[in-house]
C-alpha angles and dihedrals in degrees: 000000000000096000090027079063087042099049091045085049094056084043091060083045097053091038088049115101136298088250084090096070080083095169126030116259118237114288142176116214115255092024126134119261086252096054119080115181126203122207131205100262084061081070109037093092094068091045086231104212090200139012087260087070096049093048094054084049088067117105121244091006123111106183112234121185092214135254131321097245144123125266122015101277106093094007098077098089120212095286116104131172126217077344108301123083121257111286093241121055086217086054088076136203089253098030084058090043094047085055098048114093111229085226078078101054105107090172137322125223126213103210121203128182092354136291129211112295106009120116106225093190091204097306119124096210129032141170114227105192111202110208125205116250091203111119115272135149120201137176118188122189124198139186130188142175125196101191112184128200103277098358171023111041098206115203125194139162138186143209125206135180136172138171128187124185114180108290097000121077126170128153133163127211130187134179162164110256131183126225100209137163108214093189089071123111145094127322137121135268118224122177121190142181140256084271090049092255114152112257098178138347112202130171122237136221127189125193140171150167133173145149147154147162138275129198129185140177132186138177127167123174137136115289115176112334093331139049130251142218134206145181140149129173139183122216133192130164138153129207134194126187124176122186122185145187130205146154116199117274095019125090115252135242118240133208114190123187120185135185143189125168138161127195136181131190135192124187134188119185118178121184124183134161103236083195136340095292103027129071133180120213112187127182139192118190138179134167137171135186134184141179150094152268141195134185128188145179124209131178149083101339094357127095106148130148126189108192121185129180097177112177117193139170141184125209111184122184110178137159128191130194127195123181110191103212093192138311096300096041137063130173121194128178147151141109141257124217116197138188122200140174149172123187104184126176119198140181137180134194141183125187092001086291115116111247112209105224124178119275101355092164130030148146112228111188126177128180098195117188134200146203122176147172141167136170114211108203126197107209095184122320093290105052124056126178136200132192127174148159124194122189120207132176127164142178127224120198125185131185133160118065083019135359124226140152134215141168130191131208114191131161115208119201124193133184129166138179126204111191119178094187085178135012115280091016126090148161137214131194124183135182125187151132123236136189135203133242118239111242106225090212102072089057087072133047127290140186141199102174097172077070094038095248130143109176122203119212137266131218104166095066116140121206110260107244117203125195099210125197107186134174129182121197105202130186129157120196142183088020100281097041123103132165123181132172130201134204121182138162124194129196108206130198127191092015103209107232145125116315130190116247128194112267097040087297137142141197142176112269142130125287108186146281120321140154143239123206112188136200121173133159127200113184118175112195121200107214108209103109082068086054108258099118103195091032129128146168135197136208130193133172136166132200109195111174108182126177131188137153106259108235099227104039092030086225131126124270145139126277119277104256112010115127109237094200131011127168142158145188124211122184110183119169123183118212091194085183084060100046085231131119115188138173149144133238122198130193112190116180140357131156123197124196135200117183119193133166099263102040148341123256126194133163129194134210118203129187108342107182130190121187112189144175136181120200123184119199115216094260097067096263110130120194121198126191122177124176119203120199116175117161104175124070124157132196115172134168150183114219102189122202091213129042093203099048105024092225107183116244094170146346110225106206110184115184111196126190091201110215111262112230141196133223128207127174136167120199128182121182115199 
């Protein structure tokens, strides 16, 4: 009832009126109502090194690099550039804008509920960050060390370069990158029975390194009567992560997980106007990524290892074309071809001795093509309007272990309405359907041997679909305050989940139909009536109440691995006099669920807490320094004898005091 009061208090907030709008918000002469632009001067006081820094400086923004998905549509985040999104899915949205010096930054554009010739791609809100074509070079070195409690100290660096001439920019960067797990550390293990009596009580050690190296490239210039954009990268990074159990005198049992992957990426975007309303995108895409993992078990009575090579690639054609009518009305329309695959080859064995598991190896394929078209009318500058159908069918084919054939047929309609009643207030409805993306993962075998599962493969898994109904209350206030809430409620058929398997085995499948009913609040305050001028805090909470039929017991419950209650709060103050910019964010609670036929797995975070600062010294150099402490970290499972009747053999409670760490970086631009 406590977040339901919240919530309705923010609701009154957003519905008051419109006095509390008591500055004006950025704005450029001649926008939409929708449309806020920030200019340079709204940054100056935080000395932003790159355009990343000025964009989560925006108010009522949270920068996402879009799904993991395949092919581009859903997968492009809410960052353009110069109003399109970056040529490679793996470029993303935050690695471009980390790369791109603030110097650059001519104006940046917060876009909500569409405007002529962006392409929304299904997001309600995105940033479109206009860069400067005026002639500048720039090199920027960075050095950074994540030390945790205990180890490992984790060093890393970074070269950048980029060069714009007019119409002409390119740039490289390469660099040294960590793999790290921030939840490791030292606790205890206690296992009891159904009647609560301690079986065993084991401490438990947690341990991890890891590391590799990125390289990117990009160019973009005009070539014919249209410009194009290129970039290309190359990642590799390994990870190593080693859990143990042990009680004095006795030797411990020990849980190993090693990785090792590998991944390259090459984009190609061309733009040209094919006349003064109508304009052709096209995009070719490829990625490819290699590598391999093992996980083992070893210790009195347990010898088990789980080995994995796993090889996939992604290869995206897509054209888009938008015809602006006028300035109230837009067409778009065009289609994306894809090709995708995974060969993955698996083996487990226990006691030395080769377990057969279903579908160890196996060769997943899909072609997945797509149509699409949408009109985004502009009734008046206060109502906007989007209607759009996408049609999308693909076609999964698997060999190896076991050979099998599907295709999928699904329409996805989309409309959304964006209403501003009054300046500084809006609100956004959206209705849609939405379908998942297989993971072709799960049609092969998996393994977690720290929670005693060994999964088969699946290869009669079907996409969840979600009807999803969605409205967001906005209203900004006293030039840097925003408040939204958001009410949406999702119908959901084919839930992905745990199914059981013959043999004591299980496998990822669908389980039925379920729902999902969403509240959630964001507030930003800016804190200048208590005297700090350039303060702000930030608050976020989220409400997710889910509901589907377990498929072994055949009772209610929520859905594995959403999240019931989420929240934050973020302070952040600027001393422009200083050159230093400090803050703290706090993250106070979350709980996470997997239920599976044999037995339920949680864990809890409590009170992680991360105090920063950022000073920069009057020759360019910054230097940042965050400190993370988190004391409370919570694994618990219930491990049942029976499936039918989930008859408890025993309750796992692990109790982890995760290592704090420190972080320290130095960045000059010059």
């Amino acid at each position: 009832m406590k977040h339901l009061f919240c919530s309705a208090a923010i609701a009154l907030a957003i519905t008051a009126p419109a006095a509390l709008a008591q500055e004006s918000l950025p704005a450029q002469s001649g926008a939409a109502e929708n449309i806020l632009v920030y200019e340079p001067d709204f940054f100056a006081a935080a000395n932003p090194s790159n355009a990343l820094d000025m964009v989560n400086r925006i108010p009522g923004f949270s920068v996402s690099d879009g799904a993991s998905v395949r092919g581009f549509a859903g997968a492009g985040g809410n960052v353009l550039i110069n109003g399109a999104r970056p040529a490679s899915k793996d470029d993303t949205g935050t690695s471009v804008l980390t790369r791109t010096p603030a110097s650059r930054v001519e104006r940046i554009e917060l876009i909500r509920g569409g405007a002529p010739g962006i392409d929304m791609q299904g997001q309600s809100v995105v940033v479109n960050v206009i860069l400067s074509r005026e002639m500048s070079r720039q090199h920027t070195v960075q050095a950074q060390l994540h030390a945790f409690e205990g180890g490992p100290a984790m060093p890393s660096a970074r070269y950048e370069f980029s060069s714009s001439n007019n119409d002409t920019q390119w740039g490289f960067q390469v660099g040294r990158t960590i793999a790290m797990n921030d939840s490791t550390g030292w606790g205890t293990s206690t296992r009891r029975d159904a009647s609560g009596a301690i079986i065993s009580e084991e401490r438990q050690r947690n341990r991890f390194d890891g590391g590799g190296w990125s390289t990117r490239g990009n160019w973009s210039g005009p070539v014919g009567q249209g410009r194009l954009e290129i970039t290309g990268g190359y990642n590799w990074f390994e990870f190593e992560d080693e859990l143990s159990f042990s009680v004095p005198g006795s030797p411990e049992r020990l849980f190993t997980f090693d990785d090792d992957v590998s991944r390259a990426d090459l984009g190609l975007r061309y733009e040209r106007a094919l006349g003064e309303t109508l304009n052709l995108e096209t995009r070719l895409i490829q990625n490819y990524r290699w590598g391999g993992f093992a996980n083992s078990a070893q210790g009195p009575g347990l010898d088990q290892r789980f080995e994995a090579d796993r090889t996939s690639g992604e290869t995206i054609a897509r054209g888009v074309l938008r015809w602006e009518r006028s300035e109230s009305l837009t067409w778009e329309g065009g289609g994306e071809l894809a090709y995708n695959f995974m060969d993955t080859d698996q083996s487990f064995f226990s006691d030395g001795a080769p377990v057969a598991l279903p579908l160890a190896s196996t060769l997943v394929e899909e072609i997945r093509g797509e149509m699409f078209g949408q009109a985004s009318w502009r009734r008046s500058e206060r109502l906007r309007l989007e209607a759009g159908l996408r049609l999308e069918h693909s076609t999964i084919r698997q060999s190896g272990d076991a050979s099998a054939e599907r295709s999928f047929f699904y329409p996805k309609p989309r409309l959304a309405l964006t209403f501003d009643p009054v300046e500084n207030r809006q609100i956004r409805l959206r209705f849609e359907r939405e379908v998942g993306q297989l993971n072709f993962g799960d049609f092969a075998a998996s393994s977690s041997l720290s929670s005693d599962q060994v999964r088969g493969g699946n290869s009669q898994i079907r996409p969840q679909q979600n009807w999803v109904s969605e409205a967001v209350f906005e209203q900004r206030f006293n030039g840097e305050g925003v408040a939204t809430l958001t009410l949406r409620y999702d119908t959901i058929s084919d839930v992905i989940d745990v199914i059981p398997l013959d043999d004591g085995l299980t496998a990822i499948g669908n389980i039925g139909d379920g729902s999902l009913a969403r509240i959630a609040a964001n507030v930003r305050l800016p804190l200048r009536d208590v005297g700090l001028e350039r303060g702000r805090v930030t608050f976020d909470v989220r409400y997710d109440h889910t509901r589907v039929t377990d498929p072994t017991t055949g009772a209610d419950r929520q859905i594995s691995r959403v999240r019931p209650l989420t929240g934050s709060i973020n302070f952040e103050n600027d001393v422009p006099d200083w050159n230093l910019r400090w803050g703290v964010n706090y993250l106070p609670y979350y709980r996470e669920t997997s239920f599976q036929p044999d037995q339920k797995r949680w864990f809890e975070l409590h009170n992680y807490v991360t105090l920063f600062a950022e000073y920069t010294f009057d020759n360019g150099l910054a230097a940042y320094l965050a400190v993370t402490v988190w004391d409370d970290f919570r694994v618990d499972r219930e491990v049942y004898a029976d499936r039918a009747t989930q008859a408890l053999a025993f309750r796992e409670e692990q109790r982890i005091d995760p290592r704090d760490f420190l972080q320290f970086r130095l960045r000059r631009t010059f």
